[in-house]
NUSERO-406583 format. One record per residue (C-alpha): residue number from 1; residue in one letter; x, z, y. Coordinates in pm, whole numbers, plus 50000, padded with zeros to 5 digits. Layout:
+-----+------+-------+-------+-------+
!  nr ! rest !  east !    up ! north !
+-----+------+-------+-------+-------+
! NUM !    A !     X !     Z !     Y !
...
+-----+------+-------+-------+-------+
This chain:
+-----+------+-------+-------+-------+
!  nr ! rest !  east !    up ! north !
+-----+------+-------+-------+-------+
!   1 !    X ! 50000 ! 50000 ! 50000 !
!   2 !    X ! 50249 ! 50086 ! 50250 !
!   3 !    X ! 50509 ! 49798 ! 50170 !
!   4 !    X ! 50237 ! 49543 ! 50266 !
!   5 !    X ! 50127 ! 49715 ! 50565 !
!   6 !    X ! 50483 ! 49831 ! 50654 !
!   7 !    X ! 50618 ! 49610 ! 50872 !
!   8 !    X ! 50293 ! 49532 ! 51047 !
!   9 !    X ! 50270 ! 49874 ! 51174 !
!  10 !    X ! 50650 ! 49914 ! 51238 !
!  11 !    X ! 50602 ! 49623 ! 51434 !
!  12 !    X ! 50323 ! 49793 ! 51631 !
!  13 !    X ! 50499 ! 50109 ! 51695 !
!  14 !    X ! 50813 ! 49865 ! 51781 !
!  15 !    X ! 50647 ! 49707 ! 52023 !
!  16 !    X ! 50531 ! 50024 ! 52206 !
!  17 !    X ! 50857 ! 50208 ! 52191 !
!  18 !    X ! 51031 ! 49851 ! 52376 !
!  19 !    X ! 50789 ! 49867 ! 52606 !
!  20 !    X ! 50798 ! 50236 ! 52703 !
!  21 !    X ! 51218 ! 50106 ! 52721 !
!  22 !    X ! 51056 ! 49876 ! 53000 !
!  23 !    X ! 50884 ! 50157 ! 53205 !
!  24 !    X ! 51231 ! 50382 ! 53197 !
!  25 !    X ! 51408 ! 50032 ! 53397 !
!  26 !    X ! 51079 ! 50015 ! 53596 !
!  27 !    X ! 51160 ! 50343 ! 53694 !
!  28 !    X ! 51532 ! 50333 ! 53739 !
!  29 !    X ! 51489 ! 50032 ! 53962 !
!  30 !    X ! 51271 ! 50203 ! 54141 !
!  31 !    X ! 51478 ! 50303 ! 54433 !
!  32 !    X ! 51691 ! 49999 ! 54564 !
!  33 !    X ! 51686 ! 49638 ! 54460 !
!  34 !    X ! 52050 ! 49678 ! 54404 !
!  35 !    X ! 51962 ! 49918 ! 54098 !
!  36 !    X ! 51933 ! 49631 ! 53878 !
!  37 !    X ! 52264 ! 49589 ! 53735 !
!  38 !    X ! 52378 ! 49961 ! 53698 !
!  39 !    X ! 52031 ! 50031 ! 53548 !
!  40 !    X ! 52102 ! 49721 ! 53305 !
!  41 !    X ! 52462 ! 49855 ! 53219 !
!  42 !    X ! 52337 ! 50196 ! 53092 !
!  43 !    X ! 52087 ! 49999 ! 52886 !
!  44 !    X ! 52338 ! 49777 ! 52695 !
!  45 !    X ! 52625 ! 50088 ! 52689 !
!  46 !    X ! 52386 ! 50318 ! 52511 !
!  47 !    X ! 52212 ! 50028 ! 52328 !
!  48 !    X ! 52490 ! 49892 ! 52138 !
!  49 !    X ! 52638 ! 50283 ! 52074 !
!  50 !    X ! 52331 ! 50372 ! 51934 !
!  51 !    X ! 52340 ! 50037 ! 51675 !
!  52 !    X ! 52693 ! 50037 ! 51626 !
!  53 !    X ! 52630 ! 50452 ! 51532 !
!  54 !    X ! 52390 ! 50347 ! 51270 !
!  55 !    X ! 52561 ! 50053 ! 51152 !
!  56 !    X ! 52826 ! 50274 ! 51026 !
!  57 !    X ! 52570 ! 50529 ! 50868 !
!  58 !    X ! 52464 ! 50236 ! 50736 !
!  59 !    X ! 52836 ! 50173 ! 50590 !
!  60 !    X ! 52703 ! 49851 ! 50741 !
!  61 !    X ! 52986 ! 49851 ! 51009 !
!  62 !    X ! 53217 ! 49507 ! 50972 !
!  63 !    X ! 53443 ! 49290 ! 51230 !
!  64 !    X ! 53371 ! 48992 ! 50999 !
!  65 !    X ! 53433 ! 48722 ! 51272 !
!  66 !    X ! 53025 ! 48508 ! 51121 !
!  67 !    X ! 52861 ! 48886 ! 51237 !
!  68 !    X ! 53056 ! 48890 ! 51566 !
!  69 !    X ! 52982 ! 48521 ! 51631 !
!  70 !    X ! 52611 ! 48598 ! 51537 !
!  71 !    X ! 52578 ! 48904 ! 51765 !
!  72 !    X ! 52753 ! 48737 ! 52058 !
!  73 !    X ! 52469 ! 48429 ! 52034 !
!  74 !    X ! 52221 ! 48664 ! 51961 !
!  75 !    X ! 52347 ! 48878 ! 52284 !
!  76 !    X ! 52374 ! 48574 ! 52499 !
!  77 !    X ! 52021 ! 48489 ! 52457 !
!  78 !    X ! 51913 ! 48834 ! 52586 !
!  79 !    X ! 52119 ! 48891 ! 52840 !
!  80 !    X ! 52035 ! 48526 ! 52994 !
!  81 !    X ! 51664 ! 48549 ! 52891 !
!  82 !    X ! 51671 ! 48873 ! 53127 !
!  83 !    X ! 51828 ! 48683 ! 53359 !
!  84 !    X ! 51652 ! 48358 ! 53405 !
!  85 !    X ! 51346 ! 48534 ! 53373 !
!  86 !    X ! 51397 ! 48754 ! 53667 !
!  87 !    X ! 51509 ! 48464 ! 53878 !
!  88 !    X ! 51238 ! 48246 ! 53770 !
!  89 !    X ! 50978 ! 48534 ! 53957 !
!  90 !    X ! 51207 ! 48399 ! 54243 !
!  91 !    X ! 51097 ! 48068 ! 54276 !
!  92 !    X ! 50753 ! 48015 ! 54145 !
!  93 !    X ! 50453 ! 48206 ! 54057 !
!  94 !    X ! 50467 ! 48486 ! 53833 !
!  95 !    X ! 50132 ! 48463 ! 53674 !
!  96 !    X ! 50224 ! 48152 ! 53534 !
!  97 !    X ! 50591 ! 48279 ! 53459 !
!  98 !    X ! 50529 ! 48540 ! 53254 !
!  99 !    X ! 50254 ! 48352 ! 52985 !
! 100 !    X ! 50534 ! 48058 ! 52930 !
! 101 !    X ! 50811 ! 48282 ! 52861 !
! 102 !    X ! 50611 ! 48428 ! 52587 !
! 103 !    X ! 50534 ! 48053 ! 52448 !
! 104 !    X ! 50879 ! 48176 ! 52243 !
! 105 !    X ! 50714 ! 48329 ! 51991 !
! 106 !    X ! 50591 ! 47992 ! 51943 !
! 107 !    X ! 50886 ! 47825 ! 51845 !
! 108 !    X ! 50963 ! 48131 ! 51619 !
! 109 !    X ! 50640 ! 48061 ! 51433 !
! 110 !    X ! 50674 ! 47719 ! 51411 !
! 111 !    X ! 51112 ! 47752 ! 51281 !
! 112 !    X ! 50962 ! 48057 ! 51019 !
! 113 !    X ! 50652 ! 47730 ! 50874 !
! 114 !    X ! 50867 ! 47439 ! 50885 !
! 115 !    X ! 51238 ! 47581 ! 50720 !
! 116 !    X ! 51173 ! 47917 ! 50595 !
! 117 !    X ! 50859 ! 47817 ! 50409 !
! 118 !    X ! 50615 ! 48102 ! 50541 !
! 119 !    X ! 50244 ! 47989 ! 50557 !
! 120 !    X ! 49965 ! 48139 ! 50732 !
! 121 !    X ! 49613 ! 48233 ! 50660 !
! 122 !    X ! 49287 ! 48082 ! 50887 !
! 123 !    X ! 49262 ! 48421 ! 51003 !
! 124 !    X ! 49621 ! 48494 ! 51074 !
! 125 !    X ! 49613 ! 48242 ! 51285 !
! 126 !    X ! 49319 ! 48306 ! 51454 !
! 127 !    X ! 49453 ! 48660 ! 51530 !
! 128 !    X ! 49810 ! 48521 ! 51676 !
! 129 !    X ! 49676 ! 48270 ! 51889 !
! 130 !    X ! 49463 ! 48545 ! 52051 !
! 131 !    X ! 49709 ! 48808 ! 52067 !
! 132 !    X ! 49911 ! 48528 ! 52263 !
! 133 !    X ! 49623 ! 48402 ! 52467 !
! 134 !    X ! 49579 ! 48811 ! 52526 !
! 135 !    X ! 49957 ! 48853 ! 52618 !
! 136 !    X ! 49927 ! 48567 ! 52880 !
! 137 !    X ! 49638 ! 48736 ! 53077 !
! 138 !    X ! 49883 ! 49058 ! 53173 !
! 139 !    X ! 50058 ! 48920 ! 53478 !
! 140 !    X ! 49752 ! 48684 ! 53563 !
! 141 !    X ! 49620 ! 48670 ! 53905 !
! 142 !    X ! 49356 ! 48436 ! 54060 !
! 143 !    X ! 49433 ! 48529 ! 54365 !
! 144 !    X ! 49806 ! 48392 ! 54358 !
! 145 !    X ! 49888 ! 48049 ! 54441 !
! 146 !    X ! 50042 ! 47825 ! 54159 !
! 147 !    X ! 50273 ! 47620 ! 54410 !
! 148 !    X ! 50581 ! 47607 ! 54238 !
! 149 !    X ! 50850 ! 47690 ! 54528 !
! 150 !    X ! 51109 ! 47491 ! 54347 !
! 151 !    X ! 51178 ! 47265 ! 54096 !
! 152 !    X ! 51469 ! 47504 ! 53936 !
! 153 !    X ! 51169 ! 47705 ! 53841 !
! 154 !    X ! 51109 ! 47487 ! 53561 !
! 155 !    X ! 51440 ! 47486 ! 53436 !
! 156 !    X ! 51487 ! 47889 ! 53467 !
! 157 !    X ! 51132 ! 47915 ! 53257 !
! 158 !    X ! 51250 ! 47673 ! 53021 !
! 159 !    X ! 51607 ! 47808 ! 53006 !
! 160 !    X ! 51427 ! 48175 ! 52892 !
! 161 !    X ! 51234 ! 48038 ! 52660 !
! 162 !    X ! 51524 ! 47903 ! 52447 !
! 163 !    X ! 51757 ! 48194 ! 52503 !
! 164 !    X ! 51416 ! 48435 ! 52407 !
! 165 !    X ! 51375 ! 48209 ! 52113 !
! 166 !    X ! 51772 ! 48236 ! 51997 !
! 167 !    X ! 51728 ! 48628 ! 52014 !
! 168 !    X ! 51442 ! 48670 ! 51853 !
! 169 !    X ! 51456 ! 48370 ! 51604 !
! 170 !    X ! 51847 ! 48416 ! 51582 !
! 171 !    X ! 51717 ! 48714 ! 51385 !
! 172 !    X ! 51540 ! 48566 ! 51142 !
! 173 !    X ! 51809 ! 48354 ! 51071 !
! 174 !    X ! 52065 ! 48582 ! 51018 !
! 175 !    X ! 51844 ! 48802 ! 50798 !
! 176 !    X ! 51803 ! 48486 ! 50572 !
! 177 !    X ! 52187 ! 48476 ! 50573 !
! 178 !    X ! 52207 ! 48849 ! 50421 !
! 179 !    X ! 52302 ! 48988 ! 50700 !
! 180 !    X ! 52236 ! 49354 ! 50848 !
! 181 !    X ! 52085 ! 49270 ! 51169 !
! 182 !    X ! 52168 ! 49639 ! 51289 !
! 183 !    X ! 52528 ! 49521 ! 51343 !
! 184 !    X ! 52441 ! 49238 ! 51433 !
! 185 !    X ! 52209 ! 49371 ! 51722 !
! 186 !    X ! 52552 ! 49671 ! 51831 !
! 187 !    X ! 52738 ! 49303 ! 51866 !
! 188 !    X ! 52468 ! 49179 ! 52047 !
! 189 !    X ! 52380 ! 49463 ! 52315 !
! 190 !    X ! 52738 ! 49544 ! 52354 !
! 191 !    X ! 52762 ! 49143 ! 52551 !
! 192 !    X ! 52603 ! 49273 ! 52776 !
! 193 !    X ! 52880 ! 49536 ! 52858 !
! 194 !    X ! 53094 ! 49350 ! 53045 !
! 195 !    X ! 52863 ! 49094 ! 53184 !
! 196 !    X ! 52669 ! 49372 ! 53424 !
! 197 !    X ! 53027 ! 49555 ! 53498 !
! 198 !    X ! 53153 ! 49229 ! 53638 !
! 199 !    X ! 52818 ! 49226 ! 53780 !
! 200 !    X ! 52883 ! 49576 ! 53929 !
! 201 !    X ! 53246 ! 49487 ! 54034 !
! 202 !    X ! 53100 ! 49234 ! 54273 !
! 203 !    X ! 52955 ! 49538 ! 54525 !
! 204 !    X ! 53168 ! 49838 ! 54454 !
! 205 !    X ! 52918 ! 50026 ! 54716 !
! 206 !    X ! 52677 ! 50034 ! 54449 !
! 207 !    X ! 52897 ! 50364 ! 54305 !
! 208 !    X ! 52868 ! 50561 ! 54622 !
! 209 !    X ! 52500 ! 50563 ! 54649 !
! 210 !    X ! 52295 ! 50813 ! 54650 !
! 211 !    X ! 52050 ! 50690 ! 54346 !
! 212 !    X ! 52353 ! 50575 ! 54125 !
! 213 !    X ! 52302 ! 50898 ! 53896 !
! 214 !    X ! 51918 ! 50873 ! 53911 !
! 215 !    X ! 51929 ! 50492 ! 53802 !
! 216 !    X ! 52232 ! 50511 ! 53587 !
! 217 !    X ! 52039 ! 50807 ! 53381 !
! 218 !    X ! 51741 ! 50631 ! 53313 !
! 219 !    X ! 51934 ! 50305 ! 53243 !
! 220 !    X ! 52067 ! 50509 ! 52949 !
! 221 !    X ! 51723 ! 50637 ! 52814 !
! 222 !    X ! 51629 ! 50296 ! 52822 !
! 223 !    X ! 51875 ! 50177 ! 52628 !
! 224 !    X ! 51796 ! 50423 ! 52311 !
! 225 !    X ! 51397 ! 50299 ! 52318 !
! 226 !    X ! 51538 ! 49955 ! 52358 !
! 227 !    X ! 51746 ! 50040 ! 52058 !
! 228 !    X ! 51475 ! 50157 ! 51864 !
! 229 !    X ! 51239 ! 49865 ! 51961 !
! 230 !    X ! 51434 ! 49638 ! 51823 !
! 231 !    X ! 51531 ! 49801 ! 51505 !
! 232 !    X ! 51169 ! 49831 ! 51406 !
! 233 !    X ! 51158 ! 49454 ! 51530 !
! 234 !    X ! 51478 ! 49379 ! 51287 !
! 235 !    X ! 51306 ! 49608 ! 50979 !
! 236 !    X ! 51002 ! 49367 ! 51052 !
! 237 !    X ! 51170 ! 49057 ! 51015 !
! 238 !    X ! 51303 ! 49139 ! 50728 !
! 239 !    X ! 51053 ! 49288 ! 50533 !
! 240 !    X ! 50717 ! 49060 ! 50710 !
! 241 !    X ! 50651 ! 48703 ! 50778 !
! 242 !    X ! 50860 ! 48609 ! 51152 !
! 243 !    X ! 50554 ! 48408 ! 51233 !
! 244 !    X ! 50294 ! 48705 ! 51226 !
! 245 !    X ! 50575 ! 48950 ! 51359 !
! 246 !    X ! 50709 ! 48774 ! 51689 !
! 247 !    X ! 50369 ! 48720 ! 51806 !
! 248 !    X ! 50256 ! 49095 ! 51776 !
! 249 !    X ! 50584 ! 49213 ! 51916 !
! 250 !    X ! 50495 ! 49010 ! 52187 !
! 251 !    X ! 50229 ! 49246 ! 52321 !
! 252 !    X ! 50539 ! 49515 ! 52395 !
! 253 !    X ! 50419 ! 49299 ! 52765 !
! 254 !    X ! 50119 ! 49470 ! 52724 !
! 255 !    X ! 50199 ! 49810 ! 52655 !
! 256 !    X ! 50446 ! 49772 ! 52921 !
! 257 !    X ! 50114 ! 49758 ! 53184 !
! 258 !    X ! 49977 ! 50038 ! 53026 !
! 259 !    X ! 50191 ! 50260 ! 53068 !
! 260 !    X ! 50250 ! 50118 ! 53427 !
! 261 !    X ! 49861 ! 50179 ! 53460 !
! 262 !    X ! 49848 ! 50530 ! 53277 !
! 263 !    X ! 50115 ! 50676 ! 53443 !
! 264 !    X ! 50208 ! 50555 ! 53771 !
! 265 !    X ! 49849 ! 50500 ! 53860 !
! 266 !    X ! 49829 ! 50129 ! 53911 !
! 267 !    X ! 49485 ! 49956 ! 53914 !
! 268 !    X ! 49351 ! 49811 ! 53539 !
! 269 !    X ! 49202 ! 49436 ! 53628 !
! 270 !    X ! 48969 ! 49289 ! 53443 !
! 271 !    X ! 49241 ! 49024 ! 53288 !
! 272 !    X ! 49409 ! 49359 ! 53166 !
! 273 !    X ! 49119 ! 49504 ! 53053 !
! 274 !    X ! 49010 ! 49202 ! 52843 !
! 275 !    X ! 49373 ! 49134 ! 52690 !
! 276 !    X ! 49362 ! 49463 ! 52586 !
! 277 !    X ! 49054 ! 49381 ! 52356 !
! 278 !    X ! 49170 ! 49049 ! 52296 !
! 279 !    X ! 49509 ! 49216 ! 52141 !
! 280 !    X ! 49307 ! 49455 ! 51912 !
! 281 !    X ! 49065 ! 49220 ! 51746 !
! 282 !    X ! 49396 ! 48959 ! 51733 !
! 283 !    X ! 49527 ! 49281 ! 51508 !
! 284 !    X ! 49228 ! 49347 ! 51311 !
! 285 !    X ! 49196 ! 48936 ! 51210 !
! 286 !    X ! 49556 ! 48940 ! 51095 !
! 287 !    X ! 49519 ! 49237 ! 50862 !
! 288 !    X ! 49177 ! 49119 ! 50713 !
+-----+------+-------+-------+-------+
C-alpha cells in the first residue's frame, strides 16, 4: 500500500517543504533589492552541505568525474533557470511569465513517454493537465497588460524553460543511469557557490549592511527546505513515474502563495482561490 502511494505523497509533502524554502528567500529579500545574491549564497552553501552530509551517510559520497559532470549540468540549469526567470519579470509581464516557465514539466512528461517508456492513464492525464492549468492561474492578473517590453523576454522565458527542464529532467536521467541523485544534487547546489560569491564580489558594500546577517540567516534556512524539497523530489523520481511527479511538484508555485497569503496577510484572488481547487481534484483524478 504504501510503495504505490509513496512517492505520490512524498512528492506532495516535497512540494510544500520547497515552497515554504521559497517564503524563507521571500523573506530574506525582504529588506533591499540588493539581498538577492547573499540570500542566494546561503541557499546553495547550506544546500549542497546538507546533500553532500547525506551523501556520505549514504556511503554514497564519490568524485567519479560522470557524477561531477552530471551535478555541474544539473546545477547549471538551476542556477540559470533562477536567473533568467527573475530577469524575464524584467521585461515582460509576469502573469504570463510565470505559467510558461512551468510548461517544463511538459517536456519532462513528454522525455519520461517517448524514451523511458512510462504511459499514462485517461485520468492521469486529466489530473496533470489541470494541476498545470491550476499552477498557471497563481501569478495571473487581468488587470496587467500583456505588452511584452522586449523581445529578450522571449528568449529569457525560453532560456528557463530548458535550463528548468535539464534540472528537473536531468534527474530522471541520471536515476536511469544508476546514479544516487543525492550526490548528484551536493554537486549540483554547490555551482552555485561560486557563481553568487563572484556575484557578491562585484559590490563589496553588500557586507557592511545593516541586513547582511538578517538576509544571510534566512538564506541558510532556505537552503535546508530547499534541500529537503528536492530530496523528496529525487526519492520521487526514482521510485514514481517523472511524468505524474514533475507536474505535481509543480504546484510547490502554489503553496508558495499560500503561505505568502496565510502568513504575511496578502489578499487570496479568485484565480488563487480556484487553482487551489483545480490542484486538489487534479490530485484526486491521478490517484483514482
Amino acid at each position: 500500500m504504501f510503495e504505490s502511494f509513496g512517492w505520490f505523497i512524498a512528492t506532495i509533502i516535497g512540494a510544500c517543504v520547497f515552497a515554504t524554502g521559497g517564503f524563507f528567500l521571500r523573506l530574506a529579500t525582504s529588506k533591499d533589492p540588493r539581498s538577492n545574491d547573499i540570500t542566494l549564497f546561503g541557499l546553495y552553501i547550506s544546500g549542497s552541505l546538507c546533500f553532500f552530509l547525506l551523501a556520505m551517510i549514504q556511503g554514497a559520497f564519490t568524485i567519479a568525474p560522470i557524477i561531477i559532470i552530471s551535478g555541474i549540468m544539473i546545477g547549471f540549469g538551476s542556477v540559470f533557470g533562477n536567473y533568467f526567470w527573475v530577469k524575464g519579470f524584467t521585461k515582460g509581464p509576469s502573469s504570463l511569465s510565470g505559467p510558461l516557465i512551468n510548461t517544463n514539466a511538459i517536456l519532462v512528461i513528454f522525455m519520461s513517454i517517448l524514451f523511458f517508456g512510462e504511459q499514462l492513464r485517461w485520468l492521469e492525464i486529466a489530473g496533470i493537465v489541470l494541476i498545470l492549468l491550476s499552477v498557471s492561474l497563481i501569478s495571473y492578473d487581468p488587470n496587467e497588460t500583456l505588452r511584452i517590453k522586449d523581445n529578450i523576454w522571449f528568449a529569457l522565458i525560453a532560456g528557463s524553460i530548458v535550463m528548468f527542464f535539464i534540472r528537473s529532467g536531468g534527474l530522471k536521467i541520471t536515476d536511469e543511469m544508476g546514479f544516487n541523485n543525492t550526490i548528484i544534487l551536493a554537486y549540483g547546489y554547490a555551482v552555485g557557490i561560486p557563481y553568487f560569491a563572484m556575484s557578491l564580489r562585484r559590490d563589496p558594500s553588500i557586507w557592511q549592511a545593516d541586513w547582511l546577517r538578517f538576509s544571510l540567516g534566512l538564506g541558510l534556512v532556505a537552503g535546508v527546505f530547499s534541500f529537503g524539497g528536492m530530496q523528496l523530489f529525487a526519492y520521487s523520481i526514482a521510485n514514481g513515474p517523472a511524468s505524474i511527479v514533475a507536474p505535481i511538484f509543480s504546484m510547490n508555485g502554489l503553496v508558495f502563495a499560500s503561505l505568502t497569503i496565510i502568513l504575511l496577510g496578502e489578499r487570496l484572488s479568485r484565480y488563487q482561490a480556484i487553482a487551489m481547487i483545480g490542484c486538489v481534484i487534479g490530485l484526486v483524478l491521478i490517484r483514482i
